[in-house]
C-alpha positions as CSV (number, residue, x, y, z in Angstrom):
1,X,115.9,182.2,96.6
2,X,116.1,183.0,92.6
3,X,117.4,186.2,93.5
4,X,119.9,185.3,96.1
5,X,121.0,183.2,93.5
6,X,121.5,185.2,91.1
7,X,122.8,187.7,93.3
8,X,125.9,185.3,94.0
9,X,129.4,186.2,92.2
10,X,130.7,183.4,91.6
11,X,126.9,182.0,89.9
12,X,127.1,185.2,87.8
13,X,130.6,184.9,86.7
14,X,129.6,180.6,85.7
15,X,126.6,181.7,84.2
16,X,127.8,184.8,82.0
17,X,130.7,181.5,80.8
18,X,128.0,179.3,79.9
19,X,125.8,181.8,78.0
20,X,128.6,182.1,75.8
21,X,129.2,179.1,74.9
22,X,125.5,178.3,74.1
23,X,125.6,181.5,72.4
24,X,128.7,180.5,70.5
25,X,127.1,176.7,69.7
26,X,123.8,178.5,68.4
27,X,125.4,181.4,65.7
28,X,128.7,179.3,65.6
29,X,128.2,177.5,62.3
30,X,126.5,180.4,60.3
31,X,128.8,182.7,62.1
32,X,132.1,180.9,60.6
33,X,129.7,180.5,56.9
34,X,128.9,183.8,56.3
35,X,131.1,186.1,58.6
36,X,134.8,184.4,58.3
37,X,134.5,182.6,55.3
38,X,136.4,179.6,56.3
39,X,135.0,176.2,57.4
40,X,137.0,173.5,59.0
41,X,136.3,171.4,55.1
42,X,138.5,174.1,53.7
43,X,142.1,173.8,53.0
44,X,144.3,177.3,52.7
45,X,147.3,175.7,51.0
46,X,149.4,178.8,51.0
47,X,148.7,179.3,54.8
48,X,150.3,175.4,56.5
49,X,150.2,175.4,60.3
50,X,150.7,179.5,60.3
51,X,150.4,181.3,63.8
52,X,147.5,183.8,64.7
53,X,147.0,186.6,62.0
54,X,145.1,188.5,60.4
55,X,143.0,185.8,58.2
56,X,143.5,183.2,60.2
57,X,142.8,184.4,63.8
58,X,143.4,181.6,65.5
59,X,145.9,179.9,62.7
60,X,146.1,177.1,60.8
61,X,146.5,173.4,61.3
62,X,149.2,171.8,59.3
63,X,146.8,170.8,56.7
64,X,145.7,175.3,56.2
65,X,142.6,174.2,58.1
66,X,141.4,177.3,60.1
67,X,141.3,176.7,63.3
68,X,138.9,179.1,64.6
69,X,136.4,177.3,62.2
70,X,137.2,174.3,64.0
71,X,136.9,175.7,67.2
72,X,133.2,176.8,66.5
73,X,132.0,174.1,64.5
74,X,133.7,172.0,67.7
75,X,131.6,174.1,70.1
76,X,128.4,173.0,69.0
77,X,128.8,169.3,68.9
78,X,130.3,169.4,72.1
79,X,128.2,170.9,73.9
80,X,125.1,169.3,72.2
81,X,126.8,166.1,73.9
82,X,127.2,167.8,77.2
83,X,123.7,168.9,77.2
84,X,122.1,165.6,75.7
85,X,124.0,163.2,78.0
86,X,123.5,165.3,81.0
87,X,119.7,165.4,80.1
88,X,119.3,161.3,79.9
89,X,121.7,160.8,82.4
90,X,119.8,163.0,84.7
91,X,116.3,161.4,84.0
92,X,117.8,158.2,85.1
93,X,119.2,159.3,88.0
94,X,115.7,161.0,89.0
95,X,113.5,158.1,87.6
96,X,115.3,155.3,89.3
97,X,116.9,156.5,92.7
98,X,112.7,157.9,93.4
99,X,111.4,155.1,92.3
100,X,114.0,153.0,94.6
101,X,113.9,155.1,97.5
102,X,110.4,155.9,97.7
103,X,108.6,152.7,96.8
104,X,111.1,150.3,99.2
105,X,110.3,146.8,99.4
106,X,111.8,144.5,96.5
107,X,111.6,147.2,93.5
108,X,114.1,149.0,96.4
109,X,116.5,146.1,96.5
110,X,116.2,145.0,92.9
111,X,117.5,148.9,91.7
112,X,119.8,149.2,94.3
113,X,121.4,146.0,92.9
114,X,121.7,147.5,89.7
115,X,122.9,150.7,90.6
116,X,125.2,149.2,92.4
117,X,126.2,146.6,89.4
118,X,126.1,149.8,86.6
119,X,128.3,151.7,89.5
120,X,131.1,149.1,89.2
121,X,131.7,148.9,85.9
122,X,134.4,150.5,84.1
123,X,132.5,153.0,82.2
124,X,135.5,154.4,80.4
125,X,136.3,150.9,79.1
126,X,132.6,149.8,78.3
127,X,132.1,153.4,76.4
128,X,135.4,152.8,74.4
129,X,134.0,149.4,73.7
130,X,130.5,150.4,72.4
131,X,131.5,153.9,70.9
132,X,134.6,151.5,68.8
133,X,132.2,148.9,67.8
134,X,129.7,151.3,66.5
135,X,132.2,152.7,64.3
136,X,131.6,156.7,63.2
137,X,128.8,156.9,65.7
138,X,127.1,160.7,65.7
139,X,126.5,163.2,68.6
140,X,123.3,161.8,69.4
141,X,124.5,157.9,69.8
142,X,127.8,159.2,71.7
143,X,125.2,161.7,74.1
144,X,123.3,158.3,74.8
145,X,125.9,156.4,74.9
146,X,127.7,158.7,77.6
147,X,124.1,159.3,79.4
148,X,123.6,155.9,80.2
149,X,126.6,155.2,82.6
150,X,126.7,158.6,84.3
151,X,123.4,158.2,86.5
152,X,124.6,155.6,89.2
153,X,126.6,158.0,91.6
154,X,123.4,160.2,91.8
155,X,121.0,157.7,92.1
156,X,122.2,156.7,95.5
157,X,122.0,160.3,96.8
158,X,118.4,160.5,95.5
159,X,117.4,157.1,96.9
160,X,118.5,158.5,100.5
161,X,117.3,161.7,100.1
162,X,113.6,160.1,99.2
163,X,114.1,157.4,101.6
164,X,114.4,160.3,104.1
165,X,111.1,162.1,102.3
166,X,108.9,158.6,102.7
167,X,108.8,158.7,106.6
168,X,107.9,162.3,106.6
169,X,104.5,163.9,107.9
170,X,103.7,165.2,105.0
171,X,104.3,162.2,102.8
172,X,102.1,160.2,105.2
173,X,99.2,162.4,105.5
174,X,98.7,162.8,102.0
175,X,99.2,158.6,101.3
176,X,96.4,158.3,104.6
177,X,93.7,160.5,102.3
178,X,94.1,158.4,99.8
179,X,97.0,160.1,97.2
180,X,98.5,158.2,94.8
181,X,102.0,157.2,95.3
182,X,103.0,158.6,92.1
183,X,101.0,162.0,92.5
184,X,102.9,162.4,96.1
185,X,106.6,161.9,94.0
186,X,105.5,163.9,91.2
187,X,104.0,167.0,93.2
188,X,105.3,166.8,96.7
189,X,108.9,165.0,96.8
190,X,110.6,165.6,93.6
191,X,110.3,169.4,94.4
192,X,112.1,169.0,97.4
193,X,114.8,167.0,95.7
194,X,115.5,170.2,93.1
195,X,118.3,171.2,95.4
196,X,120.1,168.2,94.7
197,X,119.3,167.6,91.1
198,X,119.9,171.2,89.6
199,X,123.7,171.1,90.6
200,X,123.9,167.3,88.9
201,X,122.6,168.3,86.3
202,X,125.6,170.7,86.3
203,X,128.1,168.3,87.0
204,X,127.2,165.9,84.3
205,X,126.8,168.5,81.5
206,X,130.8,169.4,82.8
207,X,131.1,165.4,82.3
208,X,129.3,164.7,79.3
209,X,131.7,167.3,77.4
210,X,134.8,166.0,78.9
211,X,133.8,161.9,78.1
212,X,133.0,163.3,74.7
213,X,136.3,165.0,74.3
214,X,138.4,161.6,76.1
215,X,136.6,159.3,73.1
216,X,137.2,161.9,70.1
217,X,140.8,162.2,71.6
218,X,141.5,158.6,71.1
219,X,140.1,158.5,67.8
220,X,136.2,157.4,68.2
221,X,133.3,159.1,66.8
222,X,132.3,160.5,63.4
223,X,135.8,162.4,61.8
224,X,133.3,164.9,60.0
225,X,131.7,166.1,63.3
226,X,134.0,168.7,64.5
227,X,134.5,168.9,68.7
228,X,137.5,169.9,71.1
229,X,138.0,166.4,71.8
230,X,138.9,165.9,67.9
231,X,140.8,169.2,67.5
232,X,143.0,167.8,69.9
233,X,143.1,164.5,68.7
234,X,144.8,165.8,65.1
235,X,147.0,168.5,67.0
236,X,148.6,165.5,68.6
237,X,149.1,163.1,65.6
238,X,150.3,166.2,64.0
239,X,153.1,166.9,66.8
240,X,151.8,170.3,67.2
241,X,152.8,170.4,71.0
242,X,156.6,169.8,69.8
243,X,156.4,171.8,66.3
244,X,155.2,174.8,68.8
245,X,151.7,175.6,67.0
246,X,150.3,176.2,70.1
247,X,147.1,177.9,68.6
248,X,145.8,174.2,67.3
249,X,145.8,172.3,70.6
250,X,145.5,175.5,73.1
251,X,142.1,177.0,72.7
252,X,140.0,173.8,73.3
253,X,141.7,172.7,76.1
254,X,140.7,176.3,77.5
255,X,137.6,175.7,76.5
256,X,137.0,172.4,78.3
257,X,138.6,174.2,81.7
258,X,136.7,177.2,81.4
259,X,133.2,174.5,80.9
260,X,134.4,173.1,84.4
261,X,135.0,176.1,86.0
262,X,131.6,177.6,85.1
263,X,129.6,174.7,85.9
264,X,131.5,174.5,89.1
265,X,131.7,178.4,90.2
266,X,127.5,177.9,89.8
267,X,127.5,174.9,92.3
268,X,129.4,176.8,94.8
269,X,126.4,179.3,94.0
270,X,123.8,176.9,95.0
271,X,125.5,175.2,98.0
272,X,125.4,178.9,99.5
273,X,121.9,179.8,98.7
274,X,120.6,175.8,99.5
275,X,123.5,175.0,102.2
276,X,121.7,176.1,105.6
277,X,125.1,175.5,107.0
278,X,126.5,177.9,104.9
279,X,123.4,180.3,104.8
280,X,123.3,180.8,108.3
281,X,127.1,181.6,108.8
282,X,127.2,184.0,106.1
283,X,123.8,186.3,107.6
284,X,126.0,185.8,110.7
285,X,129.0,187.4,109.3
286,X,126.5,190.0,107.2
287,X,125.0,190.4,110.9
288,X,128.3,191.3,112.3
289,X,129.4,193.6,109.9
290,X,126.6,195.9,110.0
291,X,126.4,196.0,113.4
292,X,129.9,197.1,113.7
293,X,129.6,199.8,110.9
294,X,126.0,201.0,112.9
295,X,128.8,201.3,116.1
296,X,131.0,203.2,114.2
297,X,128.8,205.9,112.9
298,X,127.2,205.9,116.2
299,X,130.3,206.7,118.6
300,X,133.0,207.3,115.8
301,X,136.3,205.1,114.7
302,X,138.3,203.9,117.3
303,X,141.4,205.8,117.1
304,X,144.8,204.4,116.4
């Protein structure tokens, strides 16, 4: 299945994107230190809000802040929130919709409740609250912060999924020699949940980067922590959309597409190799075509 996987354009093609970006958010800062030069702390006075050049590849904001600096230093902290959040929000997705679905009874009902409480609330709102009151809050408070509101959606779908795995055969055989509950989650159904969880975990790296970028847009976080979200944020106090600097607000909205499209090219990846819907219908087609290419060389091309 690994190598199907991998063997799947459109998970290569996701997978070469986000290599590069974890690449970029490892030698990013030492990169931009000791290779460029610039930092987004210095200030080029002779170079204001200058377009692409030769120093400044990517420009200059209107304050002779490089902008490439920004946009490496930026990649880091936001994808240190993408991957933190994604990590805690995942945890609680797994920890809670198991434990709801598999044990039943009133520990069932009392998580459903609040998943279902946590699921209504205005997460958006409740994040602007908390990240506002907490003032120049760090990666690691905004990753937690983010983290825990994004495991309710996928805690339902894991409660089904191991309210479906409790009534198997397996499940009951291995309860009726005497298995722990817990041993027959950790070793037998949490294995068979990985097809659900991996692309989750996907999806709320993609989220965890674009929540981060929504609260540094409006202005919340720590101003010394460069991220996309905050590059943004001064290209539009600045004007830059209607003073045509382009450069400034450009390149990390690229980025955050280009984060979506990766994590979301990889799903597609995993709903073909996991989807037996999908699976079947494309050895079908496979099937097809090489039976009609075997015809061919057998009795020659059909003339026109």
């Amino acid at each position: 299945m690994l190598k199907r996987f991998l063997g799947v354009g459109k998970v290569q093609i996701g997978l070469a994107i986000m290599l590069v970006f974890a690449l970029v958010a490892i030698i990013g800062q030492p990169l931009t230190d000791n290779v460029l030069g610039w930092t987004p702390y210095r200030f080029d006075v002779d170079s204001l809000g200058v377009a692409p050049n030769a120093e400044h590849l990517l420009g200059t904001t209107s304050s002779g802040q490089d902008v490439l600096s920004w946009l490496l230093y930026g990649t880091r902290n936001s994808m240190l929130v993408g991957l933190m959040s994604a990590i805690i929000g995942t945890a609680l997705t797994v920890i809670i919709g198991v434990t709801s679905g598999f044990l039943g009874g009133i520990v069932d009902r009392m998580l459903n409740a609040l998943t279902l409480v946590v699921q209504n609330v205005p997460s958006f709102a409740v994040l602007f609250i908390i990240a506002g009151f907490l003032g120049n809050a760090n990666w690691l408070v905004v990753s937690i912060i983010i983290g825990i509101f994004e495991w309710p959606g996928g805690a339902r779908a894991i409660r089904a999924q191991a309210m479906s795995l409790r009534g198997r055969d397996f499940a009951t055989a291995l309860r009726t020699i005497g298995e722990s509950r817990w041993r027959v989650i950790m070793l037998e159904v949490l294995p068979h949940l990985m097809g659900i969880i991996s692309p989750m975990f996907l999806r709320l790296i993609a989220a965890g980067i674009g929540q981060q970028a929504a609260i540094a847009f409006i202005g919340i976080g720590d101003a010394r922590d460069p991220s996309w979200g905050l590059m943004i944020n001064y290209a539009s106090a600045q004007n830059a959309l209607f003073n045509g600097q382009w450069w400034w607000f450009v390149p990390p909205g690229l980025c955050l597409a280009l984060v979506g499209l990766a994590t979301t090219m990889i799903n597609f990846g995993l709903d073909e190799v996991t989807n037996p819907t999908l699976s079947s219908k494309r050895m079908r087609l496979m099937r097809a075509f090489v039976k009609s290419k075997r015809t061919e060389a057998q009795w020659g091309a059909v003339p026109a």
